[in-house]
Each structure stands twice: as structure tokens, then as C-alpha cells.
N, C-alpha and C positions, 0 to 999 in steps of 0.2 A: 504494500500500500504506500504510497507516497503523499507527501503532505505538501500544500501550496500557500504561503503565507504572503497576505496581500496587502499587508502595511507590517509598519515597526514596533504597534502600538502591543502587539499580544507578546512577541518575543523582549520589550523591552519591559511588560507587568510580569513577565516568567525569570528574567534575568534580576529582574528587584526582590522576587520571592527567594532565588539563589541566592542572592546574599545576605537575606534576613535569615534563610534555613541555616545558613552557614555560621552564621556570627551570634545569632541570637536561638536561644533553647526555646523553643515553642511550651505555650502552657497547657499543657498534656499532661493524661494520665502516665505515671512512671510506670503503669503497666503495657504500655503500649509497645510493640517493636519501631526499632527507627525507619522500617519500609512505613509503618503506620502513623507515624509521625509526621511523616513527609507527605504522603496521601493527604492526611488531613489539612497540613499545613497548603498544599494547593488548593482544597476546598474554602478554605479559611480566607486563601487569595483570589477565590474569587475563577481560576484557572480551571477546577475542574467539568465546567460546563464548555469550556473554550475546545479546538480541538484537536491541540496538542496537549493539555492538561489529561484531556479524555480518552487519547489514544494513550497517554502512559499508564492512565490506572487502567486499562483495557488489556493494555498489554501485559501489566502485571496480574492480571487475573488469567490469562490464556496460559501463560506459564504456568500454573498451577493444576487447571482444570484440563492440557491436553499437551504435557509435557513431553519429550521424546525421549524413545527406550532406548536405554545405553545398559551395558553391560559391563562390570568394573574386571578392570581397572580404565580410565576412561581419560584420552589427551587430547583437547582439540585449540584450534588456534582462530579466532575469529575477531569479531569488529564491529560495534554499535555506532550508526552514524547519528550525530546529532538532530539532520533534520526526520530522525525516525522513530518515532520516539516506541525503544523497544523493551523485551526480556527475555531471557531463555528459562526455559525448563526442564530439568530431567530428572526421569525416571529410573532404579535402579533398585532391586533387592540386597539384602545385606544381611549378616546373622548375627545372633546374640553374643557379644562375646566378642567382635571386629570392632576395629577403630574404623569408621569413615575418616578418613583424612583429603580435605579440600584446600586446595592452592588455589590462589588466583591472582595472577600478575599482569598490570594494566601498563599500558602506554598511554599518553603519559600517566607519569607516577603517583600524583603528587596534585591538590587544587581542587579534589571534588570526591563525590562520594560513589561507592558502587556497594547496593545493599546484593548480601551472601547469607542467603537462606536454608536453613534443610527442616524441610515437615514430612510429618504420617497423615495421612488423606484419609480418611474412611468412610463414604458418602458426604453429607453434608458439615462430617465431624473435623477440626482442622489442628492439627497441636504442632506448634514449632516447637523446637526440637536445641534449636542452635544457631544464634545470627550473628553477624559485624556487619558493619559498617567502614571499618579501617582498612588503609591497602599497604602493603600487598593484602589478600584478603585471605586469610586461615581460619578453616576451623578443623577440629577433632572432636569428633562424638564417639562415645561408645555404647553399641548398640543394646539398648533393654531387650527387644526380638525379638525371631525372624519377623521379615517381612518388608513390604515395600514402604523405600522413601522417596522423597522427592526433593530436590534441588533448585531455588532459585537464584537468578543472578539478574538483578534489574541496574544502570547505574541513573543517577539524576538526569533530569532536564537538562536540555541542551550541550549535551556533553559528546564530545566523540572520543570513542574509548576503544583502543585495540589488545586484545588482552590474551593470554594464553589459560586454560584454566587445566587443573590436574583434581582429579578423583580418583580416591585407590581406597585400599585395606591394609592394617594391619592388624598385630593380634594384641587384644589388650592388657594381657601378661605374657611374664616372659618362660619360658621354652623348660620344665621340669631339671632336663638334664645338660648339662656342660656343652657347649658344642667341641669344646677340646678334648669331650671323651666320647666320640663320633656314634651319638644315638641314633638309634632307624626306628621311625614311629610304621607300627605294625597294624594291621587289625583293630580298624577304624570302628566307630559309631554304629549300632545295627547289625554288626554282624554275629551269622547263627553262633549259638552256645548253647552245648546238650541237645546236639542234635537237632535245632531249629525251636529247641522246647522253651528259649528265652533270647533275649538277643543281649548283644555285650553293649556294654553303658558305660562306655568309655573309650579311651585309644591304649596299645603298648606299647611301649615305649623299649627297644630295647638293646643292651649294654654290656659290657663285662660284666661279670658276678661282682658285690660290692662298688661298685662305682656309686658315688654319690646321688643323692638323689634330695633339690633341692628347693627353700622356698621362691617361688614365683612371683612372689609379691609380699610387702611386710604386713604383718597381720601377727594372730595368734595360733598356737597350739589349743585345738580343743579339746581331742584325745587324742590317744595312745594305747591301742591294744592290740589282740588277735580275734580274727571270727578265722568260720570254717572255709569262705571263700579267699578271702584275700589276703591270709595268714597273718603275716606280721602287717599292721597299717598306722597311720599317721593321718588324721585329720588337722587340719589348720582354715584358719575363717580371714581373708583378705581384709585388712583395715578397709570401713564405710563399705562393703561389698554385702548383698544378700545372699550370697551362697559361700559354701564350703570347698574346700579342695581336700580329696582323697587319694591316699599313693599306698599302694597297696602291693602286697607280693616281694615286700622288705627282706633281706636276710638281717638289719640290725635295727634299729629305733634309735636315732641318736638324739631326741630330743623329750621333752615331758609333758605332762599336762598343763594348761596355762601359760607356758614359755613363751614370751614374744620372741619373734623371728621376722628378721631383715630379707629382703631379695637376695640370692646369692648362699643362704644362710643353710647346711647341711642337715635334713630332717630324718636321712636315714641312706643306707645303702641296698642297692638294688640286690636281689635274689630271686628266688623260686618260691617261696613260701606260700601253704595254704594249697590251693587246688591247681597251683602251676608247678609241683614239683616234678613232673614229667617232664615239663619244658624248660627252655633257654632260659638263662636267668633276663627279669624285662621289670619294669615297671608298670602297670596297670595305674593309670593316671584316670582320675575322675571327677566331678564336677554334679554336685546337689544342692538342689535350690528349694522350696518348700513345696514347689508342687511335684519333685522327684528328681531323678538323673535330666542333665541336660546335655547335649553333646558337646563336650570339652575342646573338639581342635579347635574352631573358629578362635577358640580362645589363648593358645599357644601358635598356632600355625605363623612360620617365620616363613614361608616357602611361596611370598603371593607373588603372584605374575606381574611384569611390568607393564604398562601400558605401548600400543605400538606406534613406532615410530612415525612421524607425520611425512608422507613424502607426494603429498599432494600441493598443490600449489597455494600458500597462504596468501597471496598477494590478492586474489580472487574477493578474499571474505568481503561482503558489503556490493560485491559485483550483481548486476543479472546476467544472465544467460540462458542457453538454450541444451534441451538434452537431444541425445540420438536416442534411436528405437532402445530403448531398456529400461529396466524394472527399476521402481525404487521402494526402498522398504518405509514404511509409514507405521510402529508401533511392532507390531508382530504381525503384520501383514504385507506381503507385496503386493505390486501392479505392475503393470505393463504401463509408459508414457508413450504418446504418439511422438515421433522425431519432430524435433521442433519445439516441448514442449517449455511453455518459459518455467521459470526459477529465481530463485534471488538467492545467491550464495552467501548462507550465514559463519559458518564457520570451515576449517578442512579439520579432518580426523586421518591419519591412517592413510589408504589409496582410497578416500570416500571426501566426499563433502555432505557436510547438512546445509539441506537447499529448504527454502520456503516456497509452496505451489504458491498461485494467484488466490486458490479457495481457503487462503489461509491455514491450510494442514503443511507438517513440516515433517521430513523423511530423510533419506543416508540414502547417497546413488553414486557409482565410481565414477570417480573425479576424470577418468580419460574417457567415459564420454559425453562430458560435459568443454561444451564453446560458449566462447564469448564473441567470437566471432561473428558480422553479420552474416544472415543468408543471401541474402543479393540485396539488390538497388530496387525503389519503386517510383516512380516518376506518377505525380499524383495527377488527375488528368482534370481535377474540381477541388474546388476548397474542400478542406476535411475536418471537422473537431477533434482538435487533442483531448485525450479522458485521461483522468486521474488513475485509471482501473476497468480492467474489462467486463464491464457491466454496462447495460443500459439506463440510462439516467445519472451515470459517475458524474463526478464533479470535472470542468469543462477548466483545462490548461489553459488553451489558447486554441483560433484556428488556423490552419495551414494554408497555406496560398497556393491554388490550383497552378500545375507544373511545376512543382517544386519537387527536390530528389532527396530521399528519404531512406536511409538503413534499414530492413524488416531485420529483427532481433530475434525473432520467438513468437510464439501463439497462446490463444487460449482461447478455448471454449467460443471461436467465434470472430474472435479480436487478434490483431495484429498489435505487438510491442517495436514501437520504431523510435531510433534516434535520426536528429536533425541538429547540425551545429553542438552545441551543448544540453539541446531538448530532446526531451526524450517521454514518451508517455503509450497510451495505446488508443486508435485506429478500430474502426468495423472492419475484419476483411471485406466487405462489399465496397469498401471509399473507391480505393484504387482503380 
């Protein structure tokens, strides 16, 4: 969508609310977030009827409500132009027990603000989760669990901001055993025990015989005994954490009941004990929370994948363009585009870009075949009106002067996307 400003008067009552948002604390609830602060504060000015005030809390609401599916770990590099007033969103699962860790580095640096959001959606239910305001912009959540979050990234009015942003995992304690005493986690979460008669409720962990076996995070010692499963064990409870950690299948106990214990700190030595005396000596690492076993890796797991390399063309972001005949994925579904179809390149990921259709739905489609390129020349043979958008009744650019030669860009639904000189807008295929 493109915006057309026909005096000075709206961007210089948007430029005076920037420097009041800036300089001065609005008188707001302290329960408010600062994306809500800011919302408010353009109603307040008067802006949000206007309609660039409108298209940003617009935008901020699409990001939320039809955000794009991304899969972690997740690198893309893209570009908010100022006269557009936008926001991304995305979508992503995550598990109890992971750090979300979000980066986001802007050009320029420094002068204005970009709100960094992450929420739980659940119908009309909304809970944020984790926000700044400040750039570069980080945060780190660690996940209560499973299930889907979602990621906002809006920056202020009238800003143009090129930024790179990073989403990943890691594990929100640290790893039972030494990596300098080269542990191999075995016999993951769910798998059969006694014959499919129960499943195993934990991960192995496993080691030389005796090799340490240690605290993960500082907390206390709860107990200290033996059962008939897990022979020799060690409970310990993570400082502010609701759940327990259990290490089980000890040949020694080297700590007691009550003892406080550091990260790092030796809670026993690995063995066989209990109902692993047949096998390799291992650890049995475990994790209970009040409504039972929970699956422990997400919560030790050092081994996450990195995000892939960007080797798409970033200079694109903020471009339109046109695709060739191919699919583009839109949520968890593909389609087929007709050649030609237009796009508006929001960011590159990968060999992918995220493009925006004309229908405002936003997708991943490979970046080699996507042009920017015009398709040919059109020599207009009648006056034409430029539109704002390929709709009938869009709002009216300007119009073209019959015999004038014109770029065709892309299509849609009807409408031709053409540049002329520095303009650029969309055409009825029937003008020409």
C-alpha cells in the first residue's frame, strides 16, 4: 500500500508528537507497554484518525493477528521505509524450558525508537510476555510452555529503519555433565520402558563410571536417597524455579539434604545404580514440576542449530517487484503465482525473501525468481489514472498524459504496476 501526503501540515503535527513522545513521559497508566503508550499518545495527538497515524496502529494490529510462520532458528535482513508506515510479525513455537533469544540491530543506531515485542495469542486472549523499547533491541524469555509465540517488531513514525533481526534458542540451564568429560545424551523423552509398559521421563546422559555429575543451576538440595528405580539419587530445587531436578543412577551422593549448591557444584558421581545395573554407567537426568515429569532436554540442550546464512540479495528489502511462475508459501500453505505476479520485498532470509502480495497476505518465495526488473515499455495511447492500489475506487496519484512511455513492473488481479520518471503506482490493464 503506498501513502500520498498532500500538504506539510499532517507530517509536521506527526513530527511535533515525535518529539513530545520523545522528550516528555506521557500520562499513562504504568501498566501500559510502550507500543501502548505510543498508540495512545497519537490518539491523544489527534493522529490516529489521520492516515498515517491509522495505517500504523493498523499495521500494528496485522502483525499480530496474521503474523508469518518462521521456524527457529530464524535470520533475516530487511527495511521499514518511512513513508510506510509498517510492522512485522512472526510466528514460531518454542518449548518449556528454551531461552527465546531476540536481537535486533537497526541502521541507523541511534534517535528513535523500534518497539520489540513477544506474546501468547489464544483467541481473543492476549498476554505479553517480554518488551523494549531500547536499541540495539534484546530480549530473553524463558519459556513457561510449549507452544506458540508470536513476535512483534513495529519502529515509530516516520522513521526509516534498516535492520537485521536474529531469533534463536537456547537452553535455560546449563548441560548436567562437564563437556570436558565428553557426555553423549542417550534415550531421549518418551521412549519405550518395560516393554512399551511406560515411557522414560527423562534423557541419559552418558559417561565414565564416577565422573561427576553436576549442579545446573544454584538452588538447593532437597533430598538425598535411594528408590528401587533410580538407585542412588539427588534431588535439588533451582533458586525462584517451580520445578525440581533429579539425577538418578549415582554410584556416590556427594552432597546432603538442604545443602545449597552453586552451578558447577559436584552433586554426585555417575554409575549404574538401581534398575541400570545391566547397563553402561549414565546419568538419568530428570525434571518434575507439580503436574509431573516434564521433558528435561529443551532445558539442557547446548546443540541448537544456527540460523542460515542470508545469501539473497539484501539491497532489494523495501523494493517491489515481480515473481516468475512459482509457489510461494503463505503460513503453512502454498500456491502457485501467475508470472508477473507483483510483490513488495520486505525482508531477505536464506535463498528466500519475505514479499508482501497486493491482498495484503505476506509469504517466503526464492529470491532467484524474483525481478525487479521491468517487463517491457507501454506507450499509453489516452490519458490514464494513476491509483494508489489495484483496486477500483483506490485513491487517485495523479493522471498520465496520453503517449507517454511507461515501465509495466508487475500485475494484479487486473491492474498493471508501472513506473514513470520517479512515479510509480498502478494502471487498469485495459488503459493501455
Amino acid at each position: 500500500m503506498n501513502f500520498i501526503f498532500r500538504s506539510g501540515t499532517l507530517v509536521l503535527l506527526a513530527a511535533s508528537f515525535l518529539f513530545t513522545a520523545c522528550n516528555t513521559p506521557l500520562s499513562l497508566s504504568s501498566k501500559k507497554t510502550a507500543h501502548e503508550k505510543y498508540s495512545q499518545g497519537l490518539k491523544d495527538a489527534g493522529l490516529a484518525g489521520s492516515t498515517l497515524g491509522a495505517a500504523w496502529i493498523s499495521a500494528g494490529e496485522k502483525s499480530l493477528t496474521l503474523p508469518a510462520t518462521v521456524t527457529l532458528p530464524y535470520r533475516e535482513k530487511g527495511f521499514f521505509p518511512a513513508d510506510r508506515p509498517s510492522a512485522a510479525g512472526f510466528s514460531f513455537t518454542a518449548k518449556k524450558g528454551e531461552m527465546v533469544n531476540i536481537r535486533l540491530d537497526v541502521t541507523p543506531s541511534t534517535g528513535y525508537r523500534v518497539f520489540l515485542e513477544i506474546w501468547q495469542l489464544s483467541g481473543s486472549n492476549r498476554d505479553l510476555l517480554a518488551d523494549t523499547d531500547s536499541l540495539p533491541g534484546n530480549i530473553s524469555y524463558e519459556v513457561r510452555s510449549d507452544g506458540t509465540y508470536t513476535l512483534r517488531v513495529q519502529p515509530e513514525l516516520l522513521q526509516s529503519v534498516g535492520y537485521t533481526l536474529n531469533i534463536g534458542t537456547s537452553p535455560s540451564l546449563a548441560f548436567p555433565v562437564r563437556s570436558q568429560d565428553n557426555p553423549k545424551a542417550s534415550s531421549f523423552w518418551g521412549a519405550d520402558r518395560d516393554g512399551g509398559r511406560r515411557s522414560h521421563e527423562g534423557v541419559d546422559i552418558f559417561a565414565k563410571k564416577r565422573t561427576p555429575a553436576v549442579a545446573i543451576a544454584d538452588g538447593r538440595v532437597t533430598r538425598v536417597n535411594e528408590n528401587e528405580l533410580g538407585g542412588k539419587v539427588v534431588w535439588m530445587r533451582p533458586d525462584g524455579k517451580d520445578y525440581t531436578l533429579y539425577y538418578a543412577h549415582l554410584d556416590s551422593q556427594m552432597v546432603t539434604d538442604g545443602q545449597r549448591v552453586r552451578t558447577g557444584d559436584v552433586l554426585g558421581l555417575i554409575g549404574n545404580t538401581g534398575n541400570a545395573r545391566t547397563t553402561p554407567a549414565h546419568l538419568h537426568f530428570g525434571i518434575y514440576a507439580s503436574g509431573g515429569a516434564v521433558n528435561p532436554w529443551p532445558f539442557i540442550n547446548v546443540n541448537t542449530p544456527r540460523s542460515r546464512a542470508i545469501v539473497s540479495d539484501t539491497t532489494l528489502a523495501g523494493k517491489n517487484a515481480r515473481t516468475g511462475a512459482q509457489e510461494i508459501r503463505v503460513g503453512q500453505k502454498s500456491e502457485k503465482l501467475p508470472t508477473g505476479t507483483s510483490v513488495r520485498i520486505l525482508a531477505a532470509l536464506g535463498d528466500e525473501f519475505r514479499v508482501l502480495l497486493p491482498d495484503g497476505r505476506e509469504g517466503f518465495i526464492l529470491a532467484k525468481t524474483v525481478s525487479t526488473q521491468p517487463i517491457r515499455q507501454l506507450k499509453l495511447k489516452q490519458p490514464v489514472t494513476l491509483l494508489t492500489a489495484p483496486e477500483p475506487g483506490a485513491a487517485v496519484k495523479e493522471d498520465l498524459a496520453g503517449g507517454a512511455t511507461v515501465n509495466l513492473l508487475s500485475s494484479w488481479n487486473g491492474f498493471h504496476f508501472i513506473s514513470s520518471d520517479t512515479r510509480e503506482g498502478w494502471i487498469s490493464s485495459q488503459a493501455p
